[in-house]
C-alpha positions as CSV (number, residue, x, y, z in Angstrom):
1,X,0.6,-25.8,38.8
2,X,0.1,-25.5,34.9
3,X,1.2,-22.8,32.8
4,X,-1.5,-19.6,32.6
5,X,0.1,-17.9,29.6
6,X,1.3,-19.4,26.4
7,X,4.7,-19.6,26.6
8,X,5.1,-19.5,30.8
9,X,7.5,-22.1,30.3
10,X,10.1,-20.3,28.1
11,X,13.4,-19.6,29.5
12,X,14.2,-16.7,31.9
13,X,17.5,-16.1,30.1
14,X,16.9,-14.9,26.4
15,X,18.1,-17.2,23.3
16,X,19.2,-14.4,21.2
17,X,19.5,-10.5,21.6
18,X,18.8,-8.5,18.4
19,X,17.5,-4.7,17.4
20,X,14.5,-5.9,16.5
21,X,11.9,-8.5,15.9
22,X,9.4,-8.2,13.4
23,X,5.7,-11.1,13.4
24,X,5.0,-11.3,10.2
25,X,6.5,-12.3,6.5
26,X,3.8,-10.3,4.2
27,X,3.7,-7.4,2.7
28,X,4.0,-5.0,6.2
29,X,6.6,-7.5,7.9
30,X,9.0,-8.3,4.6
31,X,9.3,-4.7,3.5
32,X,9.8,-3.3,6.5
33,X,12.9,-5.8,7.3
34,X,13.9,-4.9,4.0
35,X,14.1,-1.2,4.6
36,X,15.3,-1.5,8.0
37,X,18.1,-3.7,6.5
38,X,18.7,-1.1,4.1
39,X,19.8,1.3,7.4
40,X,22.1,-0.9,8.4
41,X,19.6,-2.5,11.4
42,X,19.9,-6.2,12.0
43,X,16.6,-7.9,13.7
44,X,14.5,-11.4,13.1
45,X,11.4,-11.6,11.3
46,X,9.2,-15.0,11.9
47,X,6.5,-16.5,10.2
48,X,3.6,-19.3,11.6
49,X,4.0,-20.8,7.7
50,X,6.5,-22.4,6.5
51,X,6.7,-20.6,3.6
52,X,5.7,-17.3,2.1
53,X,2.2,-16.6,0.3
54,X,1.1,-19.6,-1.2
55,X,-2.2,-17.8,-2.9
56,X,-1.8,-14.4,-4.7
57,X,-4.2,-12.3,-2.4
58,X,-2.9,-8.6,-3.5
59,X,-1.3,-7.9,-6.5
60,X,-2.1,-4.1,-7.6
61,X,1.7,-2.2,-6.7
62,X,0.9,1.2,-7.0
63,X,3.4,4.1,-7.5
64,X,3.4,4.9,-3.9
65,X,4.7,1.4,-2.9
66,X,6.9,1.2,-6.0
67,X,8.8,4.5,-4.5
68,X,9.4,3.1,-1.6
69,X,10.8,-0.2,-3.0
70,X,12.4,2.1,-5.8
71,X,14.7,3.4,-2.4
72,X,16.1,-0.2,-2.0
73,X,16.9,-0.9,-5.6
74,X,14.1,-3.1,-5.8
75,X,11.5,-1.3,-8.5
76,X,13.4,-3.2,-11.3
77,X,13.2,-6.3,-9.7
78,X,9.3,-6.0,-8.6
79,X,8.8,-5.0,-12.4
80,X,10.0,-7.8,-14.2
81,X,8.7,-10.1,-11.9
82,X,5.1,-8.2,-12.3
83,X,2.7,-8.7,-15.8
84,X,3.3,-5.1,-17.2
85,X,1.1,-2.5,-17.0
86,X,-0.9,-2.9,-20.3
87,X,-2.0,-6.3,-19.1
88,X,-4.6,-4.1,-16.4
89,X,-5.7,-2.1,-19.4
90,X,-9.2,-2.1,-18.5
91,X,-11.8,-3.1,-16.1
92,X,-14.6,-4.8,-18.3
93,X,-18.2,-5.6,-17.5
94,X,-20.2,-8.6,-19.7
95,X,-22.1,-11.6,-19.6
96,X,-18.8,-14.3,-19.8
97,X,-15.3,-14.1,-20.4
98,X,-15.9,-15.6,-24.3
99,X,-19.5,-13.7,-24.1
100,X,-21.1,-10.2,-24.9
101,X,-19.8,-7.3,-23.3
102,X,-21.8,-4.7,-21.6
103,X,-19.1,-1.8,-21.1
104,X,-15.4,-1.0,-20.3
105,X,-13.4,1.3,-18.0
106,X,-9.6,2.1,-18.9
107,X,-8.1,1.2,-15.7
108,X,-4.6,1.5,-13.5
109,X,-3.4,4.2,-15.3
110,X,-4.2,3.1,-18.8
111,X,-5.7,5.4,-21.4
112,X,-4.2,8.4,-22.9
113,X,-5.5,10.7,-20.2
114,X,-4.9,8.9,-17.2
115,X,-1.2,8.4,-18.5
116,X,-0.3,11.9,-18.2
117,X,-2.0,12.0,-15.3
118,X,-0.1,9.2,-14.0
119,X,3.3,10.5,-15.5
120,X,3.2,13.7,-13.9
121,X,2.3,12.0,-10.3
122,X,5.5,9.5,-10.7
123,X,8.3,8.3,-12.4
124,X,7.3,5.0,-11.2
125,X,4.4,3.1,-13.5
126,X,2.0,0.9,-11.5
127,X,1.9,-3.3,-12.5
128,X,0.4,-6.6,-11.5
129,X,2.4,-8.3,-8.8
130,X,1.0,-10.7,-6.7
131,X,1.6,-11.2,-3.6
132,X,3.2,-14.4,-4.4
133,X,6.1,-12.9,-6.2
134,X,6.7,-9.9,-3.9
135,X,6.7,-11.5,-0.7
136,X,9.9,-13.9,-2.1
137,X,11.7,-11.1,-3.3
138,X,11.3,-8.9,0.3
139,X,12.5,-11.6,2.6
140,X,15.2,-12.5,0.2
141,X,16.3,-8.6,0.3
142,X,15.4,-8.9,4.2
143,X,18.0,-11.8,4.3
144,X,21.0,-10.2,2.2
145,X,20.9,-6.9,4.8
146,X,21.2,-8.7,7.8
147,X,18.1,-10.2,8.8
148,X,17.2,-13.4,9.9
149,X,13.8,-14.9,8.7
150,X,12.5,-18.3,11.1
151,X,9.5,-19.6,9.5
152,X,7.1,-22.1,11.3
153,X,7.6,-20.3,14.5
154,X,5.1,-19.1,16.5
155,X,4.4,-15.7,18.3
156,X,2.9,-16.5,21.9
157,X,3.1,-13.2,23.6
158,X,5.5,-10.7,24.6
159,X,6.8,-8.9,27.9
160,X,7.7,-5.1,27.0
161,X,10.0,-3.4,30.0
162,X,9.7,0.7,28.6
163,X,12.1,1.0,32.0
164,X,15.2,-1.0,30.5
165,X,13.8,-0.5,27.0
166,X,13.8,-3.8,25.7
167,X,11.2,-6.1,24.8
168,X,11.4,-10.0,25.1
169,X,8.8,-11.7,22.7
170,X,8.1,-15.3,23.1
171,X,8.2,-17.7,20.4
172,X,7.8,-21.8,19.7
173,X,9.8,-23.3,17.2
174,X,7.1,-25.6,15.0
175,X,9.3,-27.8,13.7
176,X,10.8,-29.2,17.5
177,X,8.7,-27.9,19.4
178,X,10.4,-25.5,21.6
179,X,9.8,-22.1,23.5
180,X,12.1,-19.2,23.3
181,X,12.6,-15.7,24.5
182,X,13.9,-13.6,21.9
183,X,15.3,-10.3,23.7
184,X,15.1,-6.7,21.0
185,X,14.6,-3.0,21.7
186,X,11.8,-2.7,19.5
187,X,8.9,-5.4,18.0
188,X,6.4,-5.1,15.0
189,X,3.6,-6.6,14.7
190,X,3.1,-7.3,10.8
191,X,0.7,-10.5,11.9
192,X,-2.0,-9.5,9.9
193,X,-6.1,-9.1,10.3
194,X,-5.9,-11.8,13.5
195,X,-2.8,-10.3,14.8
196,X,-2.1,-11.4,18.5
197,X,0.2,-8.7,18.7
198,X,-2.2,-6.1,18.5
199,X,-4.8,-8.2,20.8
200,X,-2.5,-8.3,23.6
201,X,-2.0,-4.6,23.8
202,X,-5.5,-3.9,23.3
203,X,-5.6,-1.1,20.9
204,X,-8.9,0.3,20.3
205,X,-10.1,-0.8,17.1
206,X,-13.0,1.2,14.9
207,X,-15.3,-1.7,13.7
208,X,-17.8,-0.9,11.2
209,X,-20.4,-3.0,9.9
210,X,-18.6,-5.2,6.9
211,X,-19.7,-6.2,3.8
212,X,-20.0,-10.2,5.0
213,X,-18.1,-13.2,3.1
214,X,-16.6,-13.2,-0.1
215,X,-14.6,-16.2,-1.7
216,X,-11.3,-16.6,-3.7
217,X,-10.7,-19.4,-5.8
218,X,-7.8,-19.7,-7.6
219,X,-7.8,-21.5,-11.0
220,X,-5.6,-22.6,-13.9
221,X,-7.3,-22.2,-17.3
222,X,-5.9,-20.7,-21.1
223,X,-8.5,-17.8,-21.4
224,X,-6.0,-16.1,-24.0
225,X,-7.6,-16.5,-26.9
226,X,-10.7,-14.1,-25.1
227,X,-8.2,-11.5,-24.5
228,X,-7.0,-10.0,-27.6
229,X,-9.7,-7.9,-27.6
230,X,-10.1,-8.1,-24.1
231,X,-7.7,-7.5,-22.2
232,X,-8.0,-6.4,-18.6
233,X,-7.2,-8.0,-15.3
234,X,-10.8,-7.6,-13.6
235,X,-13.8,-8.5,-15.5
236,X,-17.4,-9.1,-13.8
237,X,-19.6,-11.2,-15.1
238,X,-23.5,-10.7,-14.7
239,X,-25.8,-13.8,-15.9
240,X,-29.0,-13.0,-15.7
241,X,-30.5,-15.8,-17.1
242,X,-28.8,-18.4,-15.1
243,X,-30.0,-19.4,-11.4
244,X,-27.3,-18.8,-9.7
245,X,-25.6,-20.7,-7.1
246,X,-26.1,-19.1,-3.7
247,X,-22.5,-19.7,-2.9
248,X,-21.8,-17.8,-5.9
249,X,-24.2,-15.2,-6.9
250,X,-22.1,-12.7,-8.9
251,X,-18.3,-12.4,-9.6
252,X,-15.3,-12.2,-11.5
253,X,-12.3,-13.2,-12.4
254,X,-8.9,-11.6,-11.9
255,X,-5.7,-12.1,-13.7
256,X,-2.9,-13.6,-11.5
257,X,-0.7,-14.6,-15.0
258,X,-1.8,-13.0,-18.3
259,X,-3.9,-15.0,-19.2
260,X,-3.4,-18.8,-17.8
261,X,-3.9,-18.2,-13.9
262,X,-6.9,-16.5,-12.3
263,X,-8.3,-15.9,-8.9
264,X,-12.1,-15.8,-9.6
265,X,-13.5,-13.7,-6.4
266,X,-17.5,-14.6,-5.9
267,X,-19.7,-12.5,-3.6
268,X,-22.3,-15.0,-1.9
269,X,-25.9,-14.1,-2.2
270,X,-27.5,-12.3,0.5
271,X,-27.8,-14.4,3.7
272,X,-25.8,-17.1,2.7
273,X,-24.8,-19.6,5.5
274,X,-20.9,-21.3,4.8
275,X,-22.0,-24.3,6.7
276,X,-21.1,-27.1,3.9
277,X,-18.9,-25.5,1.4
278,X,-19.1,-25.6,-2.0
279,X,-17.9,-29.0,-3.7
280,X,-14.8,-29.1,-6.3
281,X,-17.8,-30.0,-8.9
282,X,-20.0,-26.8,-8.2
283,X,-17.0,-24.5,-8.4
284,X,-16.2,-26.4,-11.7
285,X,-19.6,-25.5,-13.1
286,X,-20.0,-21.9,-11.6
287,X,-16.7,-21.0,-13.2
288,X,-17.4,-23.0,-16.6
289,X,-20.4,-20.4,-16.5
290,X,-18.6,-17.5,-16.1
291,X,-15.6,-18.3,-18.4
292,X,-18.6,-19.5,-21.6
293,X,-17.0,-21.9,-23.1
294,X,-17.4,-25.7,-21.6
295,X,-14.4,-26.5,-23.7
296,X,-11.7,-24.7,-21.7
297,X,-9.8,-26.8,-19.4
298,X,-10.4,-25.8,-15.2
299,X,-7.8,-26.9,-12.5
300,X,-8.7,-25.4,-9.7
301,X,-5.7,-24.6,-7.3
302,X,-7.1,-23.1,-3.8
303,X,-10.5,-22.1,-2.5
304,X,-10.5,-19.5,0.3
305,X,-12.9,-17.5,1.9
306,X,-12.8,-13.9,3.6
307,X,-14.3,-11.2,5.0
308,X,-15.1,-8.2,3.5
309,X,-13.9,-6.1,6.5
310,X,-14.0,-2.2,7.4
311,X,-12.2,-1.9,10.4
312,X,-8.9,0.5,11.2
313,X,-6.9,0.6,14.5
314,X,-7.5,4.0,16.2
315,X,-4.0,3.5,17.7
316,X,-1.0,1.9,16.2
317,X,1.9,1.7,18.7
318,X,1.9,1.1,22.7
319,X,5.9,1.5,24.4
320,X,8.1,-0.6,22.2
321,X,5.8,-2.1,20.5
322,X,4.2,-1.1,17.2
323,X,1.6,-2.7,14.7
324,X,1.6,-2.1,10.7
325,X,-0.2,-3.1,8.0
326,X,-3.4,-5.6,7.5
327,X,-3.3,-6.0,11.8
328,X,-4.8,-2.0,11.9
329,X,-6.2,-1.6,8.7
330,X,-8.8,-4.5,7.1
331,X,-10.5,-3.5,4.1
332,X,-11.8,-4.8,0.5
333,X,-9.4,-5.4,-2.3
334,X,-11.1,-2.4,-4.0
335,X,-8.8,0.3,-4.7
336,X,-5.5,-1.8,-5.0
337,X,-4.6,-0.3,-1.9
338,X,-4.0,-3.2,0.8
339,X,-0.3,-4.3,0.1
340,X,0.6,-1.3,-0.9
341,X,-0.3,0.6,2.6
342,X,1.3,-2.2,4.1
343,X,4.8,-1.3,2.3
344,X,4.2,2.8,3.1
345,X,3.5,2.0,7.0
346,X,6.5,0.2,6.6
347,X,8.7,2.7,4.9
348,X,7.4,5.4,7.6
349,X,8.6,3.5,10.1
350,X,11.7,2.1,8.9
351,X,13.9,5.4,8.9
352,X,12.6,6.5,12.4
353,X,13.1,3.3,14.1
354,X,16.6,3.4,12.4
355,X,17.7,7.1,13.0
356,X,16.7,6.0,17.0
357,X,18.0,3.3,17.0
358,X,21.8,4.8,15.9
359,X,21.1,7.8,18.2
360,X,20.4,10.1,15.6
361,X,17.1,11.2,16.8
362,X,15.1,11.2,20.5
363,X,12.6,8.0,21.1
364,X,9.7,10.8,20.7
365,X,10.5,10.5,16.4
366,X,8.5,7.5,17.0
367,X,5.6,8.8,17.9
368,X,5.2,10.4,14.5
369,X,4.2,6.8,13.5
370,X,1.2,6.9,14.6
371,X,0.5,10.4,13.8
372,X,1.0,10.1,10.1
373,X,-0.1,6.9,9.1
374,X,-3.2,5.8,11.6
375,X,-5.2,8.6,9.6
376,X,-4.0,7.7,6.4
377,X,-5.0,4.1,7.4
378,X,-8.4,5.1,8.4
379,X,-8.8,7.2,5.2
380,X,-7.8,3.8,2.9
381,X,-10.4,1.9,5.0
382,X,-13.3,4.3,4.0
383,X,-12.0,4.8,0.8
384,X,-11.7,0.9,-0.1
385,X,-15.0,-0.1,1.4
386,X,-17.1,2.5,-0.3
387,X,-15.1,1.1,-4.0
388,X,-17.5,-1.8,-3.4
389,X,-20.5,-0.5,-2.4
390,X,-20.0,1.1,-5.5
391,X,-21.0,-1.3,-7.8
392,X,-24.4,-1.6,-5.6
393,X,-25.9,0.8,-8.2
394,X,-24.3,-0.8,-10.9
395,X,-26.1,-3.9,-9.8
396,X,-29.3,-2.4,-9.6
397,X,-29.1,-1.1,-12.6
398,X,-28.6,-4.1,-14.6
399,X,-31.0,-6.0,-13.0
400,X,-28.8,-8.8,-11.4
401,X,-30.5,-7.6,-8.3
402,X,-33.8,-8.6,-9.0
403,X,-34.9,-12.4,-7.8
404,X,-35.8,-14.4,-9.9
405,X,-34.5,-15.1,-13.5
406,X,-38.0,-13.4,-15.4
407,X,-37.9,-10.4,-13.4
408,X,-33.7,-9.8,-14.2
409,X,-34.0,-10.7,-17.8
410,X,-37.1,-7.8,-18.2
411,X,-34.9,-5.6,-16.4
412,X,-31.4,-6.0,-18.8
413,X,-34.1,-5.9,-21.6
414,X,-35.0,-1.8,-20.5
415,X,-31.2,-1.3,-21.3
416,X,-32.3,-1.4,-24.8
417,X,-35.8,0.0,-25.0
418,X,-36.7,3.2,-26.5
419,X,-39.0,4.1,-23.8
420,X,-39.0,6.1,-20.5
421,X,-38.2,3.4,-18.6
422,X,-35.1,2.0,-20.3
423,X,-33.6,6.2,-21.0
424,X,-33.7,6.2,-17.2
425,X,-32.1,2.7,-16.4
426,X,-29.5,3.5,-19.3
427,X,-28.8,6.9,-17.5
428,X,-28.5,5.0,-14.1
429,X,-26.1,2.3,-15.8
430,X,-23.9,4.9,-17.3
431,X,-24.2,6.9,-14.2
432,X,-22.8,3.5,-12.0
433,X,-20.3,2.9,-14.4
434,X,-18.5,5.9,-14.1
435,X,-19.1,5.9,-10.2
436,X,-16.8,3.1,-10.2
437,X,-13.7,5.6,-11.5
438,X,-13.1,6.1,-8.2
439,X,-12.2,2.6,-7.7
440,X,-9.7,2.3,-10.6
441,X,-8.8,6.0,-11.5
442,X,-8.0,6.8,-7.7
443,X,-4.7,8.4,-8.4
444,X,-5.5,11.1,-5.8
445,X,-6.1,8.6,-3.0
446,X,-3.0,6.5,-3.5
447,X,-0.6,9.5,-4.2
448,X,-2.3,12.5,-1.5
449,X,-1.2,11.8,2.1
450,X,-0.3,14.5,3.8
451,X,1.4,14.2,7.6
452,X,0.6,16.2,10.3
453,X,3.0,15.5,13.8
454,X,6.4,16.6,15.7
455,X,8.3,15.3,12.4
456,X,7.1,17.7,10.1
457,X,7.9,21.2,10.9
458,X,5.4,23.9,10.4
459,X,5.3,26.6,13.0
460,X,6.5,29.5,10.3
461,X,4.5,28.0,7.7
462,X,0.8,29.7,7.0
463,X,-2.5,27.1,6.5
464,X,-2.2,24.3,4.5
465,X,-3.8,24.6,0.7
466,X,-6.6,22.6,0.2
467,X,-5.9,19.9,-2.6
468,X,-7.1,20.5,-6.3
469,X,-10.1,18.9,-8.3
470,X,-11.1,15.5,-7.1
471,X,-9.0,14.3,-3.9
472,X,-9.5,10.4,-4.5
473,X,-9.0,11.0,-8.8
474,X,-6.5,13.9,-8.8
475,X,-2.7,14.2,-7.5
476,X,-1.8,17.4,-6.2
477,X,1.7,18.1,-6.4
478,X,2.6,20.5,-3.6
479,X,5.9,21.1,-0.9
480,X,3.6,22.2,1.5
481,X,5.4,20.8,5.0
482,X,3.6,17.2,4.9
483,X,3.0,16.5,1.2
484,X,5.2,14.1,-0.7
485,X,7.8,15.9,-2.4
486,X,6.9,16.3,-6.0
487,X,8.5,14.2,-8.9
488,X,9.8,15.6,-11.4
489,X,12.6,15.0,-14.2
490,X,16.0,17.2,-14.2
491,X,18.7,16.7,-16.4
492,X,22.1,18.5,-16.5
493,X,23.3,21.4,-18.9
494,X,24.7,18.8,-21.4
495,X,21.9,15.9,-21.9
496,X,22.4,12.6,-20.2
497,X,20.3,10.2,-18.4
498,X,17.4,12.2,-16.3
499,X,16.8,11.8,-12.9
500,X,13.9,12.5,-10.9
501,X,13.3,15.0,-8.2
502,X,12.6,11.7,-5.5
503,X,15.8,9.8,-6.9
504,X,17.6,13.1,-5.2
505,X,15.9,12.3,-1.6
506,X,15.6,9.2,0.0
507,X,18.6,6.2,1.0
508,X,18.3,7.1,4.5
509,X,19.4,10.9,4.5
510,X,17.5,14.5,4.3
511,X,17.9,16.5,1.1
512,X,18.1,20.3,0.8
513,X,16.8,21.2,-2.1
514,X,17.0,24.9,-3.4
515,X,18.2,27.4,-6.4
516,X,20.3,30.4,-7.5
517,X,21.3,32.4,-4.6
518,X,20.9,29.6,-2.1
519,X,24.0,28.7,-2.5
520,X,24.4,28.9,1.6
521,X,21.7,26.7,2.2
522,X,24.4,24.3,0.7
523,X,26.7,25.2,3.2
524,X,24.0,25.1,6.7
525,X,23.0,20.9,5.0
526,X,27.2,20.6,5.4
527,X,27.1,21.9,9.1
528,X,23.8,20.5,10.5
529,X,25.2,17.2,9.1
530,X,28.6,17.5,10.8
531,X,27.0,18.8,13.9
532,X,24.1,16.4,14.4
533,X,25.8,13.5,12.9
534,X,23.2,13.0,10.4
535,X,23.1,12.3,6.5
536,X,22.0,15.3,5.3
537,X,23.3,16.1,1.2
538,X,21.9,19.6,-0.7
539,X,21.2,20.3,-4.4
540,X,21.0,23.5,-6.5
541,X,18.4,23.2,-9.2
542,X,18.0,25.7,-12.1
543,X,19.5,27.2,-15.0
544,X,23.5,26.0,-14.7
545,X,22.8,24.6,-11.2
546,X,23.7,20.9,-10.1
547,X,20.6,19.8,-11.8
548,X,18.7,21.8,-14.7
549,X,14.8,22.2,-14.5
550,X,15.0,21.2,-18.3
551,X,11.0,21.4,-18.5
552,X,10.8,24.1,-16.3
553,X,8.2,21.8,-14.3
554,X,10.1,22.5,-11.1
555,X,9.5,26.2,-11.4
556,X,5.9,25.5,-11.2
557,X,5.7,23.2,-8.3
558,X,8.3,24.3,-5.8
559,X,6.1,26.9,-4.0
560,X,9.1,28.9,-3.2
561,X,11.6,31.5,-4.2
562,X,14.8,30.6,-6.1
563,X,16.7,31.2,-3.2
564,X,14.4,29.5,-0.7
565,X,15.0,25.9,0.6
566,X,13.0,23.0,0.6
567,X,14.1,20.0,3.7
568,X,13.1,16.6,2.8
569,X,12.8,13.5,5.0
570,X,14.7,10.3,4.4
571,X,11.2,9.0,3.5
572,X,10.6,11.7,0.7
573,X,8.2,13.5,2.3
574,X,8.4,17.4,2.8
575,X,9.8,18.0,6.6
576,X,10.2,22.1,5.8
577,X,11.2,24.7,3.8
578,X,11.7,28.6,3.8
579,X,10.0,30.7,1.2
580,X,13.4,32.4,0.6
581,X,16.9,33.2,2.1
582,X,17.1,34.0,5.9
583,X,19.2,35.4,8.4
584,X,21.4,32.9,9.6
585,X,20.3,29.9,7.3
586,X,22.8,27.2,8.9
587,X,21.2,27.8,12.9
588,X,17.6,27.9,11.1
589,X,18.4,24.8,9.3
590,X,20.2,23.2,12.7
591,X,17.3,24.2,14.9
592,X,14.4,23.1,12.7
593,X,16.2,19.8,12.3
594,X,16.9,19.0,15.7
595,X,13.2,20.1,16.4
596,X,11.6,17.3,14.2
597,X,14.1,14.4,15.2
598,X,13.4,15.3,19.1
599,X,17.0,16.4,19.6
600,X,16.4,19.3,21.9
601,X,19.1,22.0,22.1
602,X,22.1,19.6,22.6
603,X,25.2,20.6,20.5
């Protein structure tokens, strides 16, 4: 009788026993093997390719993601592997690359007032990486902290026995052809937007109506003498004189490498059938057209197509098994915020699988997964997929909407007219323009998660605050119980280097943080680490404390009394904190920790 399930045929016994195994070699899959490694966990992570990205697909790191790396030591390395931040200095709308240009947003934290903004959020600045020249440098870290990384092998299917608590995943070796049974407590599933990991447990999956098929195609061509007073990394191009293509009705190009290398994304026009695809020598032309000068040289390197997707996983984890990244979130590029939800899931998860794992915390931590990041997942979705219907407005107001050439040209042509008709489209135009902030000012949406589960404690804390001005534009620095702890720079009594509030937390332990008259705060951190066996380490900050508050920034943000304390997570996010001394601070500091890691009452 023939085999029923892939894999039927792999051996009873298992090849190799390891903590963990992790599907996927992306964004989700290398960063979290990179921060598990980082805890001292050793695992596996495979790949169906035999290499990492070979296209550049994300490349927006925001300051979220660069925290997390920042944790590992790898923010230095991801910046100067990345073009710098001034290369994204604005988001520009025109006819052509060497053509007129119709208007400009500063962008990605560019700008004199989004650079406070940003400042304040951070002590991280966002950059261009692609995901060509992150992926290397996780699975390289991956590799140097004791993981294993097995490309051209393929996830089959796995068997996950919650009574012995192990999982066996099945895999075929590519290159010889060969099944194996890989035996591990715990497996990811980092396999991405046609994950099989997440098909076989069936989690319920939100599908909304997308947004249809969009194409990449990645080019080398010298468009740096266009830039100097240009320059930008996204830059649409309406042509309203031109019949365009119906493979490529309207577009742009983005920078990969300032300014040689491009990934020119081209939206389809409306009911376009992919049955013969484009030919080398229309996608020559097309982007000839939107570049405006025949005499620049095109090589074109890849053409891909995708799906503009709105779709989120209404549950992330089933028994041992747990799914990150693009396999329960699938969204548009708008936003930046793809890759860089990836790496958070991944950071989430990393410290609770690893406090479990070395019996510092009960399996139920786990569940906090879920908890946190499936609605921050959700949120990024809706967020992303509304940045491009954004620019349906914008469309409509310049015309490109319109069919035929005539009827677009006498509707740019309003743009300029002193009548009724052209104040309103120029009001509409302006109006569109600066809808699309939300797309490339959204500060509040990359830096505003707030968790709600077991691992956050807040049964003696009163509601939460609502968040200030505009929660997708505007950071709200809070230590509300869920919020990320807020950055700010402290110095010491005689000047040296500054450090920031988050470079106190983080590397795996919890962090007291509190002031003068706290001082026994200090002391409960020393017991509830010896007692529970955990890393827990405690600063004073304020006037002649371990760390001054040498802009008095901290006064303003901490939400609490001097003497109060404020109980951070390894992942930098606020677990507690007490408005201002208690009774018996080292039990109230022992109890609300074991609370949150699932420890019980145990001693």
């Amino acid at each position: 009788m023939g085999s029923t399930m892939p894999g039927d045929d792999a051996p009873i016994e298992p090849d190799y026993v390891t903590q963990v195994v992790i599907v996927g070699t992306g964004p989700a899959g290398g960063s979290l093997a990179s921060f598990l490694g980082s805890h001292g966990i050793q695992g596996i992570v495979i790949g169906m390719t035999s290499t990492t990205a070979e296209t550049p697909r994300a490349h927006i790191t925001n300051m979220a993601a660069l925290e997390c790396l920042r944790d590992i030591g790898l923010e230095g390395e991801c910046r100067e592997l990345a073009s710098p931040k001034e290369s994204m200095m604005h988001t520009r709308w025109g006819y052509s690359m060497a053509g007129e240009e119709y208007a400009r947003l500063y962008a990605w934290g560019n700008g004199a007032a989004l650079e406070a903004k940003y400042a304040e959020a951070s002590p991280c600045e966002p950059v261009d990486l692609p995901q060509t020249r992150l992926e290397p440098l996780l699975i390289r870290k991956a590799a140097t902290s004791g993981f294993i990384t097995r490309f051209n092998t393929e996830f089959l299917r796995f068997e996950d026995d919650s009574t012995k608590g192990q999982v066996d995943v099945i895999v075929k070796d590519n290159v010889f052809g060969s099944i194996h049974r890989i035996r591990c407590r715990y497996l990811f599933g980092a396999d991405g937007a046609r994950s099989r990991i997440l098909r076989q447990l069936d989690l319920p999956l939100k599908q909304n109506p997308g947004g249809g098929l969009a194409w990449n195609v990645l080019v080398k061509a010298d468009l740096s003498k266009f830039i100097r007073h240009r320059q930008g990394n996204l830059h649409w191009c309406y042509q309203h004189d031109l019949e365009h293509p119906d493979f490529a009705w309207i577009g742009f190009p983005r920078m990969v490498k300032p300014w040689d290398e491009w990934v020119f994304i081209m939206f389809p026009a409306p009911g376009y059938q992919a049955n013969v695809p484009p030919t080398r020598e229309q996608w020559e032309k097309r982007i000839s057209q939107i570049i405006g000068d025949a005499t620049v040289e095109i090589k074109i390197l890849d053409v891909s197509k995708w799906l503009v997707n709105n779709i989120w996983a209404e549950k992330y984890a089933m028994g041992n098994v747990f799914c990150l990244g693009d396999a329960v979130h699938r969204h548009p590029p708008a936003n930046g915020l793809g890759s860089n939800t990836c790496v958070q899931d991944a950071f989430n998860l990393a410290w609770k699988v690893a406090y479990v794992l070395k019996g510092m915390a009960g399996p139920g931590l786990l569940e906090s997964y879920e908890e946190e990041r499936q609605p921050v997942g959700a949120g990024v979705v809706s967020r992303a997929f509304q940045g491009f219907l954004d620019h349906f407005p914008l469309w409509k107001s310049v015309g490109i909407l319109e069919a035929s050439v005539e009827e677009r040209l006498a509707a740019f042509a309003e743009l300029s007219m002193n009548s009724p008709a052209g104040r309103q489209r120029r009001k509409d135009f302006f109006k569109s323009i600066q809808g699309t902030r939300y797309e490339f000012h959204g500060l509040g949406i990359e830096m505003n998660q707030r968790y709600a589960s077991g691992a956050v404690y807040r049964a003696d804390q009163g509601a939460m605050p609502p968040l200030k001005g505009d929660p997708i534009l505007d950071h709200t620095r809070s230590t509300y119980p869920g919020s990320r702890l807020p950055h700010v720079w402290l110095n010491k009594a005689i000047p040296e280097q500054p450090i920031s509030t988050i470079d106190l937390a983080g590397k795996g332990s919890f962090t007291v943080l509190t002031g003068i008259g706290g001082e026994l705060w200090k002391e409960a951190a020393t017991k509830s680490s010896e007692d529970l066996k955990i890393p827990v380490v405690a600063y004073s900050i304020g006037f002649r404390q371990d760390w001054e508050d040498v802009y008095l920034e901290w006064e303003n943000v901490r939400d609490i009394e001097e003497d109060g304390c404020i109980l951070v997570r390894p992942d930098r996010f606020i677990a507690w904190r007490a408005n201002q001394m208690v009774e018996d601070p080292a039990n109230v500091l022992l109890s609300v920790l074991r609370e949150i890691l699932y420890r019980g009452k145990e001693s």
